[in-house]
C-alpha positions in Angstrom: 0.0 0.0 0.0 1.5 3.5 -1.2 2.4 6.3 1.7 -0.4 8.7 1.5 1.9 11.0 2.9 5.0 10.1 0.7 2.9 10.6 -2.1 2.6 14.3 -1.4 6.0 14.8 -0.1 7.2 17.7 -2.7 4.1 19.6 -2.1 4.6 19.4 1.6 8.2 20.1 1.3 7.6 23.0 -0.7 4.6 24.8 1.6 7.2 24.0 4.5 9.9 26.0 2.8 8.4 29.2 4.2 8.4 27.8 7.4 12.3 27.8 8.2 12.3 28.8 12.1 9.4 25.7 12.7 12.2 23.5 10.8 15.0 24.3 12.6 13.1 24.1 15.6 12.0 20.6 14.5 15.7 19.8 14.2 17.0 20.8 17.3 14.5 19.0 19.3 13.2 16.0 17.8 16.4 15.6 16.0 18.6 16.0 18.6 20.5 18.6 16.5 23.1 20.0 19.1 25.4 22.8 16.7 24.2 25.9 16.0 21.6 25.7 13.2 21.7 28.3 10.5 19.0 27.2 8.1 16.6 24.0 7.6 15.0 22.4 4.5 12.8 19.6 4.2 13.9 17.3 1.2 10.9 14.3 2.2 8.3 13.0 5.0 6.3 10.3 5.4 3.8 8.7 8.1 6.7 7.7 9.9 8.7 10.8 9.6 10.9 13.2 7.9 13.5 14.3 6.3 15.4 17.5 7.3 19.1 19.0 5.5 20.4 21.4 7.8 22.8 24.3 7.3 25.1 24.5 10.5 26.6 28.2 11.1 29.6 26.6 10.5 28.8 26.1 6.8 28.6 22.0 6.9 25.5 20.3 5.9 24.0 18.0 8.3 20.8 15.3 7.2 18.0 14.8 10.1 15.6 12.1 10.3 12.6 13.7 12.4 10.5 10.7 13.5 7.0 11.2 13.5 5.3 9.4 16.8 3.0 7.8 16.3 3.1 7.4 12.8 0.1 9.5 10.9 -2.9 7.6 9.8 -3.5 9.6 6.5 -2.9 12.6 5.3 -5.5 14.7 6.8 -3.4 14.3 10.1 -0.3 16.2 8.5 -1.1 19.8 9.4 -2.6 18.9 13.0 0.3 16.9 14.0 3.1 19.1 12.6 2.0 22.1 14.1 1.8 19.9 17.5 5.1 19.2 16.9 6.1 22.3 16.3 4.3 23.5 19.8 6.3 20.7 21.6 9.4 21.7 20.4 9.3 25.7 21.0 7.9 24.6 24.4 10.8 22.7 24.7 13.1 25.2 23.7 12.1 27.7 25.5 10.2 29.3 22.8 6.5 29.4 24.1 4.9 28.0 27.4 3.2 24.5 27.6 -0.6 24.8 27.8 -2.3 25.1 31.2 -5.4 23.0 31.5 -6.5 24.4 34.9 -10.6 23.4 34.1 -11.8 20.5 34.9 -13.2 18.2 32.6 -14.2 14.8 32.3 -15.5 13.2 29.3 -18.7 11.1 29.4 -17.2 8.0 27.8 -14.9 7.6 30.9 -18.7 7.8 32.9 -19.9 4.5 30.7 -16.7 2.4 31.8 -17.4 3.2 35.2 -20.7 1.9 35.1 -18.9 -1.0 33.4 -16.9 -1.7 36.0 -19.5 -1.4 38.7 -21.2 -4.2 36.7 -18.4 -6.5 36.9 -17.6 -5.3 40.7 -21.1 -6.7 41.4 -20.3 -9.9 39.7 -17.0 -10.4 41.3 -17.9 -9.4 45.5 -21.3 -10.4 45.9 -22.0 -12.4 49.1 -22.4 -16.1 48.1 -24.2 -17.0 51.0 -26.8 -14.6 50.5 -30.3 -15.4 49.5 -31.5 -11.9 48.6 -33.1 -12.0 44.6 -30.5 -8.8 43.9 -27.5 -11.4 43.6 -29.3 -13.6 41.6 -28.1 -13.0 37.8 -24.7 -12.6 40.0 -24.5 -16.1 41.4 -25.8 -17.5 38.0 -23.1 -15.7 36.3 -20.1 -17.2 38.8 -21.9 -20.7 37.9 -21.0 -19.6 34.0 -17.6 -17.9 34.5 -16.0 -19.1 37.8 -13.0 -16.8 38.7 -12.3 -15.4 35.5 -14.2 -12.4 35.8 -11.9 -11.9 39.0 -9.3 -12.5 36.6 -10.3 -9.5 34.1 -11.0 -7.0 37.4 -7.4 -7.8 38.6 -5.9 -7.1 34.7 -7.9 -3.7 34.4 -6.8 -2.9 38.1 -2.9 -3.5 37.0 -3.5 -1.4 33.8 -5.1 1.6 35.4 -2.6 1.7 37.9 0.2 2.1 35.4 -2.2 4.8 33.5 -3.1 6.5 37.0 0.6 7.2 37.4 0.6 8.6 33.9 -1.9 10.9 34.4 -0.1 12.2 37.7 2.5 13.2 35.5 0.3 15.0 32.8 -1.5 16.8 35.7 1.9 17.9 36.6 2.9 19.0 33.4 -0.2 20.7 32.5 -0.8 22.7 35.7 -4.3 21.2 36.2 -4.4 21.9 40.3 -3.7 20.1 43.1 -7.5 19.2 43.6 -8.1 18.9 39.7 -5.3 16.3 39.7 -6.3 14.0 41.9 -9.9 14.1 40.6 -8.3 12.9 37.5 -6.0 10.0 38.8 -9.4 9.0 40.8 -11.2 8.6 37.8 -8.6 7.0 35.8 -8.3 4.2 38.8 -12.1 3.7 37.9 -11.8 4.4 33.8 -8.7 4.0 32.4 -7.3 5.3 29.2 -10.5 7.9 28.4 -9.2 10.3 31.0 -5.3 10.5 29.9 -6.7 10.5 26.0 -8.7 13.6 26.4 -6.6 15.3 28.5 -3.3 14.6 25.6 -6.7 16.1 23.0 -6.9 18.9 25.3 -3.4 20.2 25.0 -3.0 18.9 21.7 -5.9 21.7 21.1 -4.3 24.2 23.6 -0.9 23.7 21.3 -2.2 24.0 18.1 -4.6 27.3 19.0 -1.1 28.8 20.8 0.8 28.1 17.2 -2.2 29.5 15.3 -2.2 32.8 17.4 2.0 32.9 17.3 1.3 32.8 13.4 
């Protein structure tokens, strides 16, 4: 299957010649480019990244791969992701300041996995000596599954734990507050992945509309 993205590589490389100071900055921090930088050109990109010729101040000529992670889907996702990159680089240059998400927000599809994983909770510690109708479809479920449903609670508990600790440090990065933050890991130890994915769309937003007013 062709690169949608290679296939429109001299275009792109052309539109991004009036973009030298993004280029350089793309260098210098996803390139690990460490001399001083007098110019950049882009001679090719792809999904999974591109390619940068550098002029050094010192007159050599230094070639850059820039990878692009993770790789783009199509070719739609070009401009977005490039001008993320570009936000993440002058951030981390010095250049502009990383986005503050200071509002909390939680997105409803993290709501529907918690109601999920009440369902299974009730599955997994209802009292098996209990004769009450309300544990019913329970009990007849352990006669289906046995333990396994344990099983799947204990693999989502060892996953969110590993995500709750990411989202500690994206609260940190991100300025959300103190109170904010831990709302956040809370609800990840109950959801998972929907609250670290919309709070990466969040910044990915706050990036984009910083590099839109720069320009």
């Amino acid at each position: 299957m062709a690169d949608p993205v290679a296939a429109k590589s001299s275009f792109l490389c052309m539109y991004m010649s009036s973009h030298p100071d993004t280029l350089v900055a793309y260098a210098k921090w996803f390139g690990k480019v460490e001399e001083p930088i007098q110019s950049a050109d882009m001679t090719g990109i792809d999904t999974k990244g591109m390619n940068l010729r550098c002029t050094l101040k010192s007159g050599q000529k230094k070639e850059v791969r820039v990878p692009i992670e993770p790789p783009l889907k199509s070719y739609d996702d070009v401009k977005p992701r490039l001008l993320e990159m570009k936000a993440i680089a002058q951030e981390g240059l010095g250049m502009i300041k990383t986005p503050v998400l200071s509002e909390l927000h939680i997105p409803l599809s993290s709501l529907e996995v918690v109601l999920l994983l009440s369902v299974i909770c009730y599955l997994v510690f209802f009292p098996q000596d209990s004769g009450h109708p309300i544990w019913g479809p329970a009990k007849w479920w352990y006669e289906i599954a046995g333990e396994k449903t344990k099983y799947a609670l204990i693999f989502f508990g060892v996953c969110h734990v590993f995500e709750m600790m990411y989202v500690t440090y994206l609260s940190y990065i991100y300025k959300t507050g103190f109170v904010n933050g831990v709302i956040y890991v809370f609800m990840t130890l109950l959801s998972g992945y929907h609250i670290w994915r919309d709070i990466r769309k969040r910044a990915q937003a706050a990036r984009i509309n910083s590099v839109m007013k720069v320009e």
